[in-house]
VOGUDO-844512 format. One line per 5 residues: number of its first residue (from 0); their letters; for each residue y negated, x negated, z of N, C-alpha, C. Coordinates in pm, whole numbers, plus 32768, in hexadecimal, padded with zeros to 4 digits. Atoms other than C-alpha are relative to their C-alpha. Layout:
! residues N
NUM) a) Y,X,Z,Y,X,Z,Y,X,Z; ...;
! end
This chain:
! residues 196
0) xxxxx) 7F7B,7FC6,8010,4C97,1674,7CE6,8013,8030,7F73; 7FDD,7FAF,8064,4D45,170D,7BCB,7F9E,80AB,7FDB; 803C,7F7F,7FFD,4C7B,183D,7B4B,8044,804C,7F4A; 7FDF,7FB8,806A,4D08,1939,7A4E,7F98,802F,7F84; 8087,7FF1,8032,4C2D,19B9,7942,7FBC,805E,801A;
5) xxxxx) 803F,7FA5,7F9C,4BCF,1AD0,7A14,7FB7,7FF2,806F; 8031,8045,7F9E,4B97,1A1E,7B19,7F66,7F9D,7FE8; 8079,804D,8019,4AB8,191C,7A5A,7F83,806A,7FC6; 8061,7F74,8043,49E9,1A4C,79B2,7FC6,802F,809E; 8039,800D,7F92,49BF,1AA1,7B28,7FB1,7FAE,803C;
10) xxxxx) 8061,8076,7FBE,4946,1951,7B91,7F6F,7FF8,7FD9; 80A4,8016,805C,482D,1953,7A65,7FB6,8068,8034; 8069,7F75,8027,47AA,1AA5,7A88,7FD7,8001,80BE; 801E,8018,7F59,4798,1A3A,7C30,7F96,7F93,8002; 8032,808A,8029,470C,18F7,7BFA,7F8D,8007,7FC9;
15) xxxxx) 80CC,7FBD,803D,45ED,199F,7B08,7FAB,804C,802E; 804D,7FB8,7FA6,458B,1A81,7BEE,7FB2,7FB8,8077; 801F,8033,7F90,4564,1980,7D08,7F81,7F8C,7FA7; 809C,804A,8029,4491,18AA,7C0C,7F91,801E,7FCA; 805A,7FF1,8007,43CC,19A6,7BBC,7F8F,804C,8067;
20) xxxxx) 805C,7FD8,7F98,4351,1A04,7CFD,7FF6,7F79,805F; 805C,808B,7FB0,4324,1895,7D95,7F96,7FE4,7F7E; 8047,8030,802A,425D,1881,7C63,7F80,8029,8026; 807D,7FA4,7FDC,4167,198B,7CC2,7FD5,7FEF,8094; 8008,801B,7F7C,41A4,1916,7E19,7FBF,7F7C,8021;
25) xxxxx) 8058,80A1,8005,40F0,17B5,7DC8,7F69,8021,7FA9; 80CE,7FD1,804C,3FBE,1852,7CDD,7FE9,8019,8082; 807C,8003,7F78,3F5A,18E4,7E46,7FE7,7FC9,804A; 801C,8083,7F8A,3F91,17D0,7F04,7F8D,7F7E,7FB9; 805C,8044,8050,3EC8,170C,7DEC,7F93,8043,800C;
30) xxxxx) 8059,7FB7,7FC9,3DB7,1810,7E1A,7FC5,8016,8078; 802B,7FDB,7F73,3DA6,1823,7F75,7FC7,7F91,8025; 801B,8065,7FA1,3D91,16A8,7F96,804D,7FAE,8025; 7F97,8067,7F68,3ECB,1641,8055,8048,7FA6,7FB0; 7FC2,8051,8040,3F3A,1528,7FA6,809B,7FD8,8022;
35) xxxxx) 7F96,8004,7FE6,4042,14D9,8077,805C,8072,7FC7; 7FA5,7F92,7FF7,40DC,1626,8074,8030,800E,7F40; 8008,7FE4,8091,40B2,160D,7ED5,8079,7F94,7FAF; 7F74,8056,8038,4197,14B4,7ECD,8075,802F,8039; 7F5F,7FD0,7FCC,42C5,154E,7F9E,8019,8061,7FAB;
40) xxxxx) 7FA0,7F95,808C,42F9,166D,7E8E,800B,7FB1,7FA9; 7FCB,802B,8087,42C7,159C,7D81,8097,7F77,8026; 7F66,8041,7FF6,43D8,14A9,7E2C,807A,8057,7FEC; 7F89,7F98,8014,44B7,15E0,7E63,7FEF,8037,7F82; 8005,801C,8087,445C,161F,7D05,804E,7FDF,7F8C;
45) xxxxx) 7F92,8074,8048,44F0,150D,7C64,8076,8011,805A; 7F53,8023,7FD6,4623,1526,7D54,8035,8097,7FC9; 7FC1,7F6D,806A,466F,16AD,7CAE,801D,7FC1,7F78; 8010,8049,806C,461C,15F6,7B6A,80A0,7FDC,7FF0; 7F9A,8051,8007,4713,1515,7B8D,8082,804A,8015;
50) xxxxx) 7F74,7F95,7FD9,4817,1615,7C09,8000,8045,7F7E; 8006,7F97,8098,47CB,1703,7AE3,802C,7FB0,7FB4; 7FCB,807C,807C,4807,15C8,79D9,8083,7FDB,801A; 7F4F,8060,7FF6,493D,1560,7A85,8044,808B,7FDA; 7F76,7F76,8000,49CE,16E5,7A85,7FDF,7FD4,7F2D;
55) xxxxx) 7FFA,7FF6,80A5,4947,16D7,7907,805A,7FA0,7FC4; 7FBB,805F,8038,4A21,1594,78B9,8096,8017,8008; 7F61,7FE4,7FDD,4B57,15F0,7962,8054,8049,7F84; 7FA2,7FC1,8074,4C5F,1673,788E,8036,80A3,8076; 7FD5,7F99,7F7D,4CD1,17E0,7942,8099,7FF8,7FCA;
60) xxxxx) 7F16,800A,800B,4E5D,17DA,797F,8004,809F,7FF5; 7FC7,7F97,7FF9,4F28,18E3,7917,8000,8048,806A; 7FF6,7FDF,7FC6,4F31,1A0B,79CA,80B9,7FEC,8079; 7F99,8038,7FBB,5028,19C4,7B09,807B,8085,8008; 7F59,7F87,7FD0,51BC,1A8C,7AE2,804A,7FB7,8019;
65) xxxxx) 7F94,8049,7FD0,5285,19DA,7B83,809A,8064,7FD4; 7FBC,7F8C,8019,53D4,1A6F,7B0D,806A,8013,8074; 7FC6,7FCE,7F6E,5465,1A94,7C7A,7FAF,8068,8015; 8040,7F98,7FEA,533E,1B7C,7C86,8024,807D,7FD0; 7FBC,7F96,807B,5393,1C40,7B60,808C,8044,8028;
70) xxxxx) 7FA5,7FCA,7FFE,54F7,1C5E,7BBE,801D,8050,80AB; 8032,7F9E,7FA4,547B,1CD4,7D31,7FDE,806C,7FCF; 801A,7F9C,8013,53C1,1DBF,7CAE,8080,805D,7F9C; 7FB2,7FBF,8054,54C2,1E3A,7BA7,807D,804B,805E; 7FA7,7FC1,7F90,55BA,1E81,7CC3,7FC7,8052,804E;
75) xxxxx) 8067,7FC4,7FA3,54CE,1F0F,7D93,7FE3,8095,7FA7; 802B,7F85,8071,5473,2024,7C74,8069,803A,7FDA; 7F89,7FE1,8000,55D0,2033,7C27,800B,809A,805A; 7FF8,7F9C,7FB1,5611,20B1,7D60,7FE1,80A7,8006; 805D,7F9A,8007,54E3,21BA,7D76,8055,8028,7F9E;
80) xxxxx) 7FCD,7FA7,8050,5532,2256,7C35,8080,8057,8003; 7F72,7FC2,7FE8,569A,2285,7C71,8009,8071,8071; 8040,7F8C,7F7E,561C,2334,7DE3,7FAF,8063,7FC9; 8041,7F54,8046,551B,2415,7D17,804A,802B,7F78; 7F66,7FC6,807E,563C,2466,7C07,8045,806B,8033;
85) xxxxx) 7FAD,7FAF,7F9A,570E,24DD,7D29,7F92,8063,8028; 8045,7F7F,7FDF,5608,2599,7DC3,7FDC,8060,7FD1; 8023,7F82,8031,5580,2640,7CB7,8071,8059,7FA7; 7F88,7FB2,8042,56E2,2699,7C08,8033,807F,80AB; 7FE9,7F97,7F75,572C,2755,7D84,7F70,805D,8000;
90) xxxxx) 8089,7F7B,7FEB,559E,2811,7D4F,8038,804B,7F70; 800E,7F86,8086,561D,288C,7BE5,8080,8023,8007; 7F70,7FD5,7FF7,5789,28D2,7C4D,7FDC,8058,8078; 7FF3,7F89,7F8C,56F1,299A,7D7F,807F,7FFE,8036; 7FC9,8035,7F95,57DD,28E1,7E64,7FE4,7F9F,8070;
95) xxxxx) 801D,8040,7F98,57D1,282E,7FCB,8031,7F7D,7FD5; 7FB4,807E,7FE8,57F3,269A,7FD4,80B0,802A,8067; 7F95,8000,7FD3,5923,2645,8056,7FB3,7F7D,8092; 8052,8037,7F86,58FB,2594,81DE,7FD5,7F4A,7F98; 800C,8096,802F,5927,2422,810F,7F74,7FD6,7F98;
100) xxxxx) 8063,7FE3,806D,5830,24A3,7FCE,7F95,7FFC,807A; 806E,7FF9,7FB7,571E,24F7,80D8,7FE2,7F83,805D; 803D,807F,7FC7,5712,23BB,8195,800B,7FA2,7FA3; 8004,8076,806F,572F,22E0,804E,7F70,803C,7FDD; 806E,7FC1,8025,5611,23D4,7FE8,7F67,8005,804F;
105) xxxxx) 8041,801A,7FA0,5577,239E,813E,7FDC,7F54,8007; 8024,808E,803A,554C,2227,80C2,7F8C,7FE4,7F84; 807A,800C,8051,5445,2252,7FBF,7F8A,7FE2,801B; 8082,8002,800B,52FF,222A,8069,8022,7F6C,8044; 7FFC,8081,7FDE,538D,20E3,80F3,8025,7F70,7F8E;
110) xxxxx) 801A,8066,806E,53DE,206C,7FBA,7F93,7FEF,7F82; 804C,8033,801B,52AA,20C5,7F3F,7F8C,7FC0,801D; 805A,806E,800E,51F8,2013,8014,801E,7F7B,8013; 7FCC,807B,805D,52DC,1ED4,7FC1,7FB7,7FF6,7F7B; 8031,801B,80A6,5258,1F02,7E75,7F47,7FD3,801C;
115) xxxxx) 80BD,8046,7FF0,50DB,1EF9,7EF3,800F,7F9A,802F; 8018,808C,7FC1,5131,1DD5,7FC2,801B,7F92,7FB6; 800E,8057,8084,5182,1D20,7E8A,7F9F,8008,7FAA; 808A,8010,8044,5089,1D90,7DC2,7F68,7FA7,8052; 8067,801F,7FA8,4F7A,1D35,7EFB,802F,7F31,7FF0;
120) xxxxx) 7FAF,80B1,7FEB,5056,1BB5,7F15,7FCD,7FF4,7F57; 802A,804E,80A7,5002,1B84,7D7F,7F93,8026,800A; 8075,7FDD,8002,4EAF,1BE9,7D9D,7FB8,7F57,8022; 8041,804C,8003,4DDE,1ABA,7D17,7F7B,800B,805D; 806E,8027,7F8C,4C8C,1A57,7DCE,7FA8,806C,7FCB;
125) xxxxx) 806C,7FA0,800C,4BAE,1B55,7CDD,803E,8075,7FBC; 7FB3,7FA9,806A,4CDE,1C36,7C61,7FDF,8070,8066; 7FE5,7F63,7FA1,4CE1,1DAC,7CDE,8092,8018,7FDD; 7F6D,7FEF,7FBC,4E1F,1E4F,7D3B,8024,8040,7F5E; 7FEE,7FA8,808F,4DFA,1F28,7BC7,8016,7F98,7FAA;
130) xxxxx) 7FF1,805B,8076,4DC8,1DCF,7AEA,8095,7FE5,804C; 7F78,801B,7FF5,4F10,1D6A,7BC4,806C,8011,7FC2; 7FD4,7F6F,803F,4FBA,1EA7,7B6A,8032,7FD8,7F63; 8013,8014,808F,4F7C,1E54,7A0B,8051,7FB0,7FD2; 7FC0,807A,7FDD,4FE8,1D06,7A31,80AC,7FFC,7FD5;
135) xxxxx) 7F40,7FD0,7FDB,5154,1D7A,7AA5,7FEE,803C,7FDC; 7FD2,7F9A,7FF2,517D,1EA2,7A1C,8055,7FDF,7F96; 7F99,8056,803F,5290,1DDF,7940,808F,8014,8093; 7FAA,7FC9,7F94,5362,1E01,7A9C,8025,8077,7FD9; 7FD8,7F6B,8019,5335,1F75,7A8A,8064,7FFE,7F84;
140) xxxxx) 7FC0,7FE8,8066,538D,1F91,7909,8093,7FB5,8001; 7F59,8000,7FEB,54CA,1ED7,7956,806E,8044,801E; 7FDD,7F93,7FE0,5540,1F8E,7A3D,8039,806B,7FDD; 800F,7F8D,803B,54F1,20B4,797C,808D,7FF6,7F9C; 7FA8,801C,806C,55E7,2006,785D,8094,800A,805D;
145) xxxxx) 7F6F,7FF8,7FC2,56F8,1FCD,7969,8033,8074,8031; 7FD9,7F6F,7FCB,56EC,210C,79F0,8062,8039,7F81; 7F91,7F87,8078,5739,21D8,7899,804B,7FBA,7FD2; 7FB0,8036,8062,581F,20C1,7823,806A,8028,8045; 7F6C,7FDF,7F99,5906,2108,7968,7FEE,80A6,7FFE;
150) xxxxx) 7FF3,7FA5,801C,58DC,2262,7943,8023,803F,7F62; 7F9B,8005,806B,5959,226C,77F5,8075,7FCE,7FDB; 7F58,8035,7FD1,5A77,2192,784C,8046,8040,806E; 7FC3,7FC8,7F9C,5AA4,226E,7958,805F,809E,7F90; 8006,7F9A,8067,5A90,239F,7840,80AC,7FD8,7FC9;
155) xxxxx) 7F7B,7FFD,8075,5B9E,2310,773A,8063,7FDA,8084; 7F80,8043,7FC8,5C82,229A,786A,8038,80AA,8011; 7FDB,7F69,7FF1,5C85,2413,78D5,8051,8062,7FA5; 7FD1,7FE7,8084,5CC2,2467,7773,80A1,7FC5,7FE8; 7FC1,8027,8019,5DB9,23A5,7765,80B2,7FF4,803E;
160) xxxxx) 7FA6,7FDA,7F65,5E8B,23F1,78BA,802C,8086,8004; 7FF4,7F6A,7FF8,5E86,256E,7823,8080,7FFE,802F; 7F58,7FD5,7FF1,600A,2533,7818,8029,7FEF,8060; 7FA0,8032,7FAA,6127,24B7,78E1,8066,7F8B,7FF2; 7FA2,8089,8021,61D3,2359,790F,8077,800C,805B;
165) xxxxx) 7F60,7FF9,7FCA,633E,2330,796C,8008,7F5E,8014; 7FE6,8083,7FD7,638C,21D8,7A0A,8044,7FAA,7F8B; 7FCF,8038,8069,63DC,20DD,78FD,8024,802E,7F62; 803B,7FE3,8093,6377,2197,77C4,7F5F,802A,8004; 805E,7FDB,8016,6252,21EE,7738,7FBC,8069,8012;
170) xxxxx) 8012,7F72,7FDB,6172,2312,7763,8006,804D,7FD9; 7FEF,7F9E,8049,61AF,2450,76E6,7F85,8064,8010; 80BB,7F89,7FD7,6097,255A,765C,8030,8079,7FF2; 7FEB,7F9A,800E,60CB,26C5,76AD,8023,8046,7F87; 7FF8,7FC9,8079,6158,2752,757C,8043,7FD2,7FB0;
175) xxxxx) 7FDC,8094,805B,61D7,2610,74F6,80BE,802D,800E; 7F82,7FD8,8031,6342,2658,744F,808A,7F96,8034; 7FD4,8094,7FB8,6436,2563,751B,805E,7FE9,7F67; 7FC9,8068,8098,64E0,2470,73E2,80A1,800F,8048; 7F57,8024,7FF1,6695,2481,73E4,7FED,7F8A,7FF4;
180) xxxxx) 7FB7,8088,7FF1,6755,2358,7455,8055,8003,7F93; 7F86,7FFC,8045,684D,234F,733E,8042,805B,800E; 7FB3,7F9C,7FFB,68F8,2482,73B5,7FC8,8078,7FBE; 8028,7F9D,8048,68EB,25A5,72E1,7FE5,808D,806C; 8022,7FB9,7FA4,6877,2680,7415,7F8A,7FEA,7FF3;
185) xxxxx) 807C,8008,7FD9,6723,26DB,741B,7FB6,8063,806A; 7FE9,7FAC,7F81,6651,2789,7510,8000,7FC7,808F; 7FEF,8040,7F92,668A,26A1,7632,8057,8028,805B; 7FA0,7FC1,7F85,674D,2719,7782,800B,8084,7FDC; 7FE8,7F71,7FE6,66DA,288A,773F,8058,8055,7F76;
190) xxxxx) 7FC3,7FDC,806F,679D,2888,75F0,808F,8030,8011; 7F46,8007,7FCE,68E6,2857,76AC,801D,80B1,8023; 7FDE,7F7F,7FE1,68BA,299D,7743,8051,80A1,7F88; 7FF6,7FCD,8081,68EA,2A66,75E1,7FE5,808B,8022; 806D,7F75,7FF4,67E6,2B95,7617,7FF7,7FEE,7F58;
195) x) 8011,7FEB,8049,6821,2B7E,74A8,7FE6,8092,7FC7;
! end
């Protein structure tokens, strides 16, 4: 099969272990006598041999990201973060969820173990769940980027909504001096009144 270069570094350092205990495992059978028993290691021998040389020839493939993976996981983290955002802005505001906040919040340990069940599903033949981790953690840092990019577009929209819009003009900003039509009245409606 395909082996990564983790994987093949695994194979060698397996592979040398097993030939160096059929080796020691044929000096005593050469010592003892048993001839037979001395050609079946050295056959199994040569068949490690031969396994070890082939992992050594192979080329190791890139590590495997599929980017359906990536963008699983990136949603998936999404999520989370945005759920421990909320939660912990309600522990430093020393306020209660709201009923909707607490069962969105009551969704976290299911989406993190979506996230292990992806990490466990990419888990090569000699990877651990940490080299995985590693692997992806390009998902995470996405994420991470989409999060504060929509929360800063969330920011300037807020900023930006300080005022008030009137149907078919533009928006106006608190403070903002309304412009005369051509009429030498200024002031707007409350000018008419003449609280001069």
């Amino acid at each position: 099969g395909d082996l990564t270069a983790a994987d093949k570094a695994e194979v060698r350092r397996t592979m040398g272990s097993k030939l160096e205990s059929l080796e020691a495992e044929i000096a005593a059978a050469k010592s003892e006598g048993k001839a037979k028993r001395a050609e079946k290691l050295e056959a199994t021998r040569a068949q490690i041999a031969a396994l070890r040389a082939a992992a050594d020839e192979c080329s190791p493939k890139p590590p495997h990201q599929p980017q359906e993976t990536l963008q699983e996981l990136a949603g998936l983290w999404r999520q989370i973060l945005a759920l421990r955002h909320v939660e912990a802005r309600a522990k430093q505001e020393n306020k209660l969820l709201s009923l909707e906040q607490a069962r969105q919040v009551g969704q976290l340990p299911e989406l993190e173990e979506k996230v292990a069940a992806v990490l466990e599903r990419e888990c090569g033949w000699y990877e651990t769940a940490k080299e995985v981790g590693e692997r992806l953690a390009a998902g995470k840092q996405h994420a991470l980027a989409q999060q504060k990019k929509a929360q800063a577009q969330q920011a300037a929209r807020a900023g930006a909504n300080a005022g008030w819009s009137t149907v078919g003009q533009p928006s106006k900003q608190l403070g903002a001096k309304p412009k005369a039509k051509g009429s030498s009245v200024t002031g707007g409606s409350f000018a008419l009144l003449g609280d001069d």
